[in-house]
C-alpha positions as CSV (number, residue, x, y, z in Angstrom):
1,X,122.1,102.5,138.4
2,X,121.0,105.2,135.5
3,X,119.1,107.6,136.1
4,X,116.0,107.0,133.2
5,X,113.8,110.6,133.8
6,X,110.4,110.8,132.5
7,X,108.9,114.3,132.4
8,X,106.9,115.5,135.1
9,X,103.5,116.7,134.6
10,X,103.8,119.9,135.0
11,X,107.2,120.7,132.5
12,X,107.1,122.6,129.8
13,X,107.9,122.1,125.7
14,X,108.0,118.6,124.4
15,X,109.3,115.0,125.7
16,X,112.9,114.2,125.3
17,X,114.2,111.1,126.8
18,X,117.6,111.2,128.2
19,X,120.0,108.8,130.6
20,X,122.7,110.9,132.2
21,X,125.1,108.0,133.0
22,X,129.2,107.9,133.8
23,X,131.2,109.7,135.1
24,X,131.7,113.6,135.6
25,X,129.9,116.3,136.4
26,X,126.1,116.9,135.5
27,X,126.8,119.6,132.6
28,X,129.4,117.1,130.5
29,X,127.0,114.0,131.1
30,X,124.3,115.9,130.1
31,X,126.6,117.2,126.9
32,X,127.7,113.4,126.3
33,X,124.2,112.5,126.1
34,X,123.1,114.5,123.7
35,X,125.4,114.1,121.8
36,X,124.7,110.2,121.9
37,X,121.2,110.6,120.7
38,X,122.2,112.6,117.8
39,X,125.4,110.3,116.7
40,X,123.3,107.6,117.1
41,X,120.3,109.0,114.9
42,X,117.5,109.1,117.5
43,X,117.6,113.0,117.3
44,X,117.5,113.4,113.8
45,X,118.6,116.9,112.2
46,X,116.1,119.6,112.3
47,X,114.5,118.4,115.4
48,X,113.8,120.7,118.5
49,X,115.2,120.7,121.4
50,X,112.2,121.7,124.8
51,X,113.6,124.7,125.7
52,X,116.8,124.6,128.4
53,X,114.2,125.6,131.3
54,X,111.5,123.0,130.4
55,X,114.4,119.9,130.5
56,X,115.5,121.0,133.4
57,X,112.2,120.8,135.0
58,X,112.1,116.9,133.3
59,X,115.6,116.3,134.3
60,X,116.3,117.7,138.2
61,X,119.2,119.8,137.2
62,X,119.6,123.3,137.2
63,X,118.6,125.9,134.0
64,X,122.3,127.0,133.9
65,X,123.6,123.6,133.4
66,X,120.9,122.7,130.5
67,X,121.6,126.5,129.5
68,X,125.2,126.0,129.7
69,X,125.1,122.4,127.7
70,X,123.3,123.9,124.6
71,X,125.5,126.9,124.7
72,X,128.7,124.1,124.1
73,X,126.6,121.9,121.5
74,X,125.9,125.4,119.2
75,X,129.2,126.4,119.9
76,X,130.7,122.5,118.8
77,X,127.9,122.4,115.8
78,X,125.5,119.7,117.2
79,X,123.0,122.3,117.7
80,X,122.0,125.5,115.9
81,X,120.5,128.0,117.8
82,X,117.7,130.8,116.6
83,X,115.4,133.9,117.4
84,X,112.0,132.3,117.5
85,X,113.4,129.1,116.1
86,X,114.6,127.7,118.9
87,X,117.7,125.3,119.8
88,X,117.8,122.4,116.8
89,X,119.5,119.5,115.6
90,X,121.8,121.1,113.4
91,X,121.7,119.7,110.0
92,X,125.3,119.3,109.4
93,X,125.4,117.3,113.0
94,X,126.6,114.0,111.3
95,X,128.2,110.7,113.4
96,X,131.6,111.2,114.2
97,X,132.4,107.3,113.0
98,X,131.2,106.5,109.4
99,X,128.6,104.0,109.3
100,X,128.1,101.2,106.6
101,X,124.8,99.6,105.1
102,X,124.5,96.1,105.6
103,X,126.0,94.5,103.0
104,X,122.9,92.5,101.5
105,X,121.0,95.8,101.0
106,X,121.9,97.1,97.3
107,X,122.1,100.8,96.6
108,X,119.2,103.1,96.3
109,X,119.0,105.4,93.8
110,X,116.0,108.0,93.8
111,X,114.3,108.8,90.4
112,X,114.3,112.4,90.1
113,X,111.1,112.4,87.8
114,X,108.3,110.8,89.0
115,X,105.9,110.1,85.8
116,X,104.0,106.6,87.6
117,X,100.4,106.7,86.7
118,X,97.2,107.1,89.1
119,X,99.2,110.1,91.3
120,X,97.5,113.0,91.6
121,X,99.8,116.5,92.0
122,X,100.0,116.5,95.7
123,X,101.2,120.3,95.9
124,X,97.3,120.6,94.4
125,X,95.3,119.1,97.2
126,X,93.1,122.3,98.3
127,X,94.3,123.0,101.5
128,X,92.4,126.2,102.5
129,X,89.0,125.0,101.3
130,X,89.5,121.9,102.7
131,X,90.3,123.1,106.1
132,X,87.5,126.0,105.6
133,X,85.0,123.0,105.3
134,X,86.5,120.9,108.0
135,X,85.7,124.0,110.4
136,X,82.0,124.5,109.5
137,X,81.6,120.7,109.3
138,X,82.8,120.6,112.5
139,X,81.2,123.6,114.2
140,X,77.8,122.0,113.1
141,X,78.3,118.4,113.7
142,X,76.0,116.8,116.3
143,X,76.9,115.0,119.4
144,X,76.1,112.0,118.3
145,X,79.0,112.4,115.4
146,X,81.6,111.6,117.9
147,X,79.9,108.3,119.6
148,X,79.4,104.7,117.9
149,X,78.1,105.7,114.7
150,X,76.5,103.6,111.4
151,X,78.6,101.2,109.7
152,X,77.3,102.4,106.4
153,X,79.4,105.8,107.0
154,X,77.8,109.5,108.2
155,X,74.4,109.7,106.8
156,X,76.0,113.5,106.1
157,X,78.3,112.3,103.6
158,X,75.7,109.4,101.8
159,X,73.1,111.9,101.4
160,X,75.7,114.3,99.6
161,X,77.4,111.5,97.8
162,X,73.7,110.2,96.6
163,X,73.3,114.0,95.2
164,X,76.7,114.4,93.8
165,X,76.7,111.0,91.6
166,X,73.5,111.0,90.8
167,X,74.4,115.0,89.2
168,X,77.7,114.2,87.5
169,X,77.3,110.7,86.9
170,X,74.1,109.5,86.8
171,X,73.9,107.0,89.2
172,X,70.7,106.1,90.9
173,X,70.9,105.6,94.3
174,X,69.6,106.3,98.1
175,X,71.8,107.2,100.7
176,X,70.6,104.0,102.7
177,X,72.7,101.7,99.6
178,X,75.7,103.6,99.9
179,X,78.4,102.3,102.1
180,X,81.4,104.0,103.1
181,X,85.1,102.5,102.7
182,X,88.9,103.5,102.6
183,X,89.1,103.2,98.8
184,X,89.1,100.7,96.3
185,X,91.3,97.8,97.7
186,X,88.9,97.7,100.5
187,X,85.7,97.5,99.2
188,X,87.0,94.7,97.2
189,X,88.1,93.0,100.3
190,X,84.7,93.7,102.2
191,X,83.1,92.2,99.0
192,X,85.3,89.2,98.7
193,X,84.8,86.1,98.8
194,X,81.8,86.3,101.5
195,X,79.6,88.7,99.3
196,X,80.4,87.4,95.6
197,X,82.1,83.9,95.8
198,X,83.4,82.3,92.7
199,X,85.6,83.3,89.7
200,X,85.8,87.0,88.6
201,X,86.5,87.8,84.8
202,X,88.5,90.7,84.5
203,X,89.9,92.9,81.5
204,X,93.2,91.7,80.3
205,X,95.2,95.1,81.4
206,X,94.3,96.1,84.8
207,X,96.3,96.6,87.8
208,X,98.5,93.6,89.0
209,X,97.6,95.1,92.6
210,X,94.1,94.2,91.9
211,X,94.1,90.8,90.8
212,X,96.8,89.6,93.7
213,X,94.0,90.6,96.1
214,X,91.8,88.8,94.3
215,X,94.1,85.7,94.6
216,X,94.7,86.3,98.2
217,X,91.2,85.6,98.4
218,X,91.5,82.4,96.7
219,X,89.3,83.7,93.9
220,X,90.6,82.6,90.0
221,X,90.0,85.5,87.6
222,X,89.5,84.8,84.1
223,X,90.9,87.8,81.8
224,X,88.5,89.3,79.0
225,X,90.1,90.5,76.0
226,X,90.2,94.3,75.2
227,X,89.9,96.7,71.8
228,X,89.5,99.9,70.8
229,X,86.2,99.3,72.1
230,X,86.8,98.5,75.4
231,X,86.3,95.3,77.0
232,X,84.8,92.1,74.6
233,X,82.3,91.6,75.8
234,X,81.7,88.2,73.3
235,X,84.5,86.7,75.7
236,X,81.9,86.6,79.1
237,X,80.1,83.5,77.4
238,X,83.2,81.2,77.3
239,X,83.8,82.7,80.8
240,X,83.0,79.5,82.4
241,X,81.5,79.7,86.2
242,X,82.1,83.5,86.6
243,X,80.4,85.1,89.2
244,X,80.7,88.6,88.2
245,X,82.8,90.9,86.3
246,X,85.4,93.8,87.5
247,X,85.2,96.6,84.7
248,X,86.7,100.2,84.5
249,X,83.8,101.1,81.7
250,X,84.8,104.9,82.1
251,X,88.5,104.9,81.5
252,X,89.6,101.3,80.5
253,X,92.7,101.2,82.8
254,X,95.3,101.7,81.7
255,X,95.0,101.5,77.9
256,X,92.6,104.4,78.5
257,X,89.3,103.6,75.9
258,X,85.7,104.0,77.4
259,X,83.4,100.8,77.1
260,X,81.1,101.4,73.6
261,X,77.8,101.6,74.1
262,X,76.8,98.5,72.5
263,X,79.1,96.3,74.9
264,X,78.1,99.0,78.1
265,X,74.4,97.3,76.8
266,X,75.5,93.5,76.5
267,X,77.6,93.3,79.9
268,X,74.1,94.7,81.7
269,X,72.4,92.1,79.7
270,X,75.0,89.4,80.5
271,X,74.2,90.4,84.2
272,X,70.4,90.4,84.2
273,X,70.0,86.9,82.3
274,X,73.1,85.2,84.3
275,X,71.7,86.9,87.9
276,X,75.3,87.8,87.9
277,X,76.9,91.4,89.4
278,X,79.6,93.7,87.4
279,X,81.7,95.8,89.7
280,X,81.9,99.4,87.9
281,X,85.4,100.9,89.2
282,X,84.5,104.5,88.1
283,X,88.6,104.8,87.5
284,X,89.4,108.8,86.8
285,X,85.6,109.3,86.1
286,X,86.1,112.9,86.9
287,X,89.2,113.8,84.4
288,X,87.7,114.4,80.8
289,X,89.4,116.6,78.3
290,X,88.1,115.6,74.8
291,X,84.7,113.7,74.8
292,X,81.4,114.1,76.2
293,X,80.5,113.0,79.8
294,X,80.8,109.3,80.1
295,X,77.5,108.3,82.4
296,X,78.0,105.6,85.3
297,X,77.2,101.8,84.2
298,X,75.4,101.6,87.5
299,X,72.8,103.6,86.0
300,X,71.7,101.3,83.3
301,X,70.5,98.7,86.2
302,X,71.4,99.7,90.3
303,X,70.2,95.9,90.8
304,X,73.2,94.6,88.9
305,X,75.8,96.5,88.8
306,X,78.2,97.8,91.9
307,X,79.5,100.9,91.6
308,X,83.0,101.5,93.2
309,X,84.9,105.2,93.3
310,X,87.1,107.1,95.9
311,X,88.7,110.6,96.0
312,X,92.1,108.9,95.8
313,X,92.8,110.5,92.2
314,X,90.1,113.7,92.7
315,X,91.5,115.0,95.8
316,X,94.8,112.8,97.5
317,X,95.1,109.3,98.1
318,X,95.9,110.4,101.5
319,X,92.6,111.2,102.2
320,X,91.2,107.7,102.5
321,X,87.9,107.9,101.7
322,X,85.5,106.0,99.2
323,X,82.4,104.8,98.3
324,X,80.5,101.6,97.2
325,X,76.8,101.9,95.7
326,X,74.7,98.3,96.0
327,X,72.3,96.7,95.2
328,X,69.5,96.7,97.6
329,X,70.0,93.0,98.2
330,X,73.8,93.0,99.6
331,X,74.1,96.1,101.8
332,X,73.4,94.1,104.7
333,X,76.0,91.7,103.7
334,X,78.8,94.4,103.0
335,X,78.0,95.2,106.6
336,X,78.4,91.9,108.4
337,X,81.9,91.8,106.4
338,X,82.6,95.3,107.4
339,X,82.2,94.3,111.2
340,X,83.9,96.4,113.8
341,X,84.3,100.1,114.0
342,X,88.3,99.9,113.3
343,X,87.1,99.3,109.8
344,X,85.3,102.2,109.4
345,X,87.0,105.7,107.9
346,X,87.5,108.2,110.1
347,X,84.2,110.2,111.5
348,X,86.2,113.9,111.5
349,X,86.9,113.2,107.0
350,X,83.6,111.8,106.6
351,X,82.2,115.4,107.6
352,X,84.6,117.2,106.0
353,X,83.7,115.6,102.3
354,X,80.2,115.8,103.0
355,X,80.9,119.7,103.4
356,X,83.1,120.2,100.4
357,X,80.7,118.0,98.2
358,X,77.7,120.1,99.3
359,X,78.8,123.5,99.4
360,X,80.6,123.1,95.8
361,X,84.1,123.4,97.0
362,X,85.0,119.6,95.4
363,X,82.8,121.0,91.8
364,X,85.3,124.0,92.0
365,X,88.6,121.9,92.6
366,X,87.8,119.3,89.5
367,X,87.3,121.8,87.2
368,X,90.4,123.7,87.8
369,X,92.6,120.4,88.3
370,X,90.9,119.1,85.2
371,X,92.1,122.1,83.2
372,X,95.5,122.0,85.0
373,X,95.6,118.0,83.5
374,X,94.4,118.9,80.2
375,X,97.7,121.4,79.9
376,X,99.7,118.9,80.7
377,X,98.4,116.0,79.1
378,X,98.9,118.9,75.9
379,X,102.0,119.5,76.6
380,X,103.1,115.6,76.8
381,X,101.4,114.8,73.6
382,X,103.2,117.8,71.7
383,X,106.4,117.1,72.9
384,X,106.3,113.5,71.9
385,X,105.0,114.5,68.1
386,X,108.3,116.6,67.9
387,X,110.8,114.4,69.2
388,X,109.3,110.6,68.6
389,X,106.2,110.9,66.0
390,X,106.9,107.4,65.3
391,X,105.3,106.7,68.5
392,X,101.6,106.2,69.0
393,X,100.0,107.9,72.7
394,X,96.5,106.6,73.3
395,X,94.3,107.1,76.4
396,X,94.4,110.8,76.0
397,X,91.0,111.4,76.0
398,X,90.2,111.2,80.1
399,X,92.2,110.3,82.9
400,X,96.2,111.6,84.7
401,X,97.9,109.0,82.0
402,X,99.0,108.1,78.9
403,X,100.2,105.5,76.9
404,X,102.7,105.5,74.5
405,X,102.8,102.4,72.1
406,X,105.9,101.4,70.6
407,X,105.7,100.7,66.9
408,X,104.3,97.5,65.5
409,X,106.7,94.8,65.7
410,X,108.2,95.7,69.2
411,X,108.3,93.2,71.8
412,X,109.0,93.2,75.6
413,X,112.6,93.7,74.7
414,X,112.3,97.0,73.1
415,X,109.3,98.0,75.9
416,X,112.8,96.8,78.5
417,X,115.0,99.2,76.7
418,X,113.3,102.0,76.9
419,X,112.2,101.2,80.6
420,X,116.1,100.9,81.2
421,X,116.7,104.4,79.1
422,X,114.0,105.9,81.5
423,X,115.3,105.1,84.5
424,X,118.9,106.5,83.2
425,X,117.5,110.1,83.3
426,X,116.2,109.8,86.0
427,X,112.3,109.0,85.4
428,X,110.3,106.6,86.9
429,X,107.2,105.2,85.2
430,X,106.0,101.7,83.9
431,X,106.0,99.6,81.3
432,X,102.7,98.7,79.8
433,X,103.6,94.6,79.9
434,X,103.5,95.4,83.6
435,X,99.7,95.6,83.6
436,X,98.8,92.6,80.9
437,X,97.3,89.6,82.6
438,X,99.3,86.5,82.9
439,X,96.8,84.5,81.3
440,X,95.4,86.6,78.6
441,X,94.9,85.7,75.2
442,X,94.6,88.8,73.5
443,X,98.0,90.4,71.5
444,X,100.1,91.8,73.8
445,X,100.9,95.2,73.3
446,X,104.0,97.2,74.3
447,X,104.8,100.6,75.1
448,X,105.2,103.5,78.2
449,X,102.6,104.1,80.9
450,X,103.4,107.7,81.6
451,X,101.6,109.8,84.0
452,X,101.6,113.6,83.8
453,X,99.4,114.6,87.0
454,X,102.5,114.3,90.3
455,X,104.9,116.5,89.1
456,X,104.1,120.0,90.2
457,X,103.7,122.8,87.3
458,X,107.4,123.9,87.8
459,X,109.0,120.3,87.3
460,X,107.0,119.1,84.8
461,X,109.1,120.8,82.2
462,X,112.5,119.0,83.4
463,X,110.2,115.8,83.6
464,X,109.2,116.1,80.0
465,X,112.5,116.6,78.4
466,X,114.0,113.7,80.2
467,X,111.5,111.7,78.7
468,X,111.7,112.7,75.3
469,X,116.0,111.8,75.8
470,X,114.5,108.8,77.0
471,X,111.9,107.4,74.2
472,X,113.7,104.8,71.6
473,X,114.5,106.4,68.3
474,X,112.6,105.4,64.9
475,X,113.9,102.0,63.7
């Protein structure tokens, strides 16, 4: 039978599973069986070997023969061997028989640009302050931290999320009406369909993500037409049976125009005389470059109006961490849909957030990312005036995109053109048709969603000139 060895308890170095089957003596079946695991790609290159004394603890054999093994695999280049590196997977190890995809699967091709919008530049994400707070948060968390905790989230973090929105973006709020989540998607899901039942009206451009949830959860939206002054608010009257209204008043995403004051006044209206809720997605709140601090809808009535935001875009959507502010009335709801702990975001983050939002470390980061953004976003807009000044960018004014409108007259072939042209140097980024809602009304409108906030400083250069090669000439 094989002999299948599972590491003893008291070996040394990490696990590696071997079967030392056939024929021969102990050092050539260990040497075939290693060199199995790394034709066959379950040793992948780069990874390290437990050192020769440690497998041959795990294994029963002796050091020289695991010694002796590794010696033959450097020697044959399976393995690469270094001074305080250790023995490796050598990256030139490759399969000694060429392998084929599976026919159904179609090439990939990588873009080499990545200009998407709503990615923040992950080489940014503040990993010495962040780990600096993570300590102290840590050092001074209480016992209790680590047991069942409160649905709503650590009161740590509410009570420095109450402070922190209430400062920047004048949201009125306890800590006892915050509720902590994962991010957006989620606290839609907790709120749907058990919280607000019924139709939704949306704005006409939003993300496509969004409103499939909202289908999944067998909820109709109804799309609300959009100007230069943000949503149309007129349009909520012939919204027939809506139950609230999902609105991105800070950034309209993605065509990028705050909600005017008048309308941010008639929606709250709309709200208090229907008994209806709006659902404030405080979309790239934080990234201003041009205009005056756009306050928080919440704050024009906390009975009315939800108020959604994350650190997904602030700090790295890998951090997954965010935050709903409700009304008094359907905290305990969110709760009962929240339900288990294997809901609830991680105890160990929740401290660590709390920390950096208290002790000014997050302040410190959004001010030097938002001056990072604003040199890019510069930098795009002056390199599309000199190569394409036939082409209108919008949305400039906040946020980690733009939008760049083709000229009037365009239609979804010329936006597919120039999607295809993009792609052929290498960039990838999105077509503003992608984001229009199927049943809108309004005119569609045509263009480039680029965002300027993933590539790192160095490679947003390259990034730039590909697209200007990229961006349809003038007539």
């Amino acid at each position: 039978m094989p002999e299948s060895w599972v590491n003893p308890a008291e070996s040394l170095g990490a696990d590696l599973h071997l079967e030392l089957t056939g024929p021969g003596s102990r050092r050539a079946v260990l040497i075939r069986a290693l060199r199995d695991a790394i034709r066959s790609g379950r040793l992948a290159p780069g990874t390290r070997l437990p050192p020769y004394r440690s497998l041959a603890a795990d294994l029963g054999i002796a050091r020289n023969t695991v010694a002796d093994a590794y010696a033959e695999l450097v020697a044959e280049g399976w393995l690469s061997a270094r001074q305080g590196s250790g023995t490796r997977v050598a990256h030139r190890a490759m399969p000694l028989t060429p392998t084929r995809a599976p026919a159904h699967r179609a090439p990939v091709s990588r873009p080499t640009h990545n200009l998407l919008q709503g990615q923040p530049d992950a080489a940014s994400f503040p990993r010495t302050a962040w780990l600096a707070a993570a300590r102290r948060a840590l050092t001074a968390a209480p016992h209790d931290a680590f047991g069942p905790g409160d649905p709503r989230g650590r009161p740590e973090l509410r009570r420095a999320l109450a402070d922190y929105l209430a400062r920047t973006r004048g949201v009125r709020t306890d800590p006892e009406r915050i509720v902590i989540c994962s991010g957006f998607a989620h606290a839609l899901r907790l709120l749907l369909p058990a919280v607000l039942p019924g139709p939704l009206a949306v704005e006409s451009y939003g993300l496509p993500f969004h409103r499939d949830l909202l289908a999944a959860a067998g909820l109709r939206t109804h799309p609300l037409g959009i100007d230069e002054h943000g949503v149309e608010s007129a349009d909520l009257a012939a919204a027939k049976g809506v139950q609230a209204v999902l609105l991105t008043p800070a950034h309209q995403f993605p065509l990028g125009v705050p909600l005017h004051p008048d309308r941010r006044a008639a929606v709250i209206n709309w709200a208090r005389e229907s008994g209806r809720y709006l659902l404030e997605d405080d979309y790239d709140g934080e990234f201003r470059y041009d205009r005056k601090p756009v306050g928080a809808l919440q704050g024009l009535d906390p009975e009315r109006v939800l108020h959604i935001g994350s650190v997904s875009k602030s700090l790295s959507p890998a951090v997954r961490l965010g935050w709903m502010v409700l009304p008094d009335r359907l905290v305990d709801a969110v709760l009962e849909a929240k339900g288990e702990r294997e809901a609830w975001a991680g105890v160990t983050d929740q401290l660590t957030l709390a920390e950096f939002l208290t002790h000014g470390a997050y302040d410190r980061h959004i001010r030097r990312m938002r001056q990072r953004y604003r040199r890019r976003r510069d930098q795009l807009i002056d390199a599309v005036a000199g190569h394409a000044p036939h082409l209108t960018v919008t949305g400039i004014a906040a946020g980690l995109h733009a939008v760049l409108q083709l000229p009037d007259g365009a239609g979804e072939p010329d936006e597919q053109a120039a999607l295809r042209a993009a792609r052929w140097q290498g960039l990838a980024l999105d077509g503003l048709s992608a984001y229009r809602h199927p049943e809108a009304t309004m005119p569609a409108r045509h263009g480039l969603v680029v965002g300027y906030a993933t590539p790192s400083d160095s490679a947003f250069p390259a990034a730039l000139e590909a697209l200007c090669r990229a961006l349809p000439p003038l007539g």
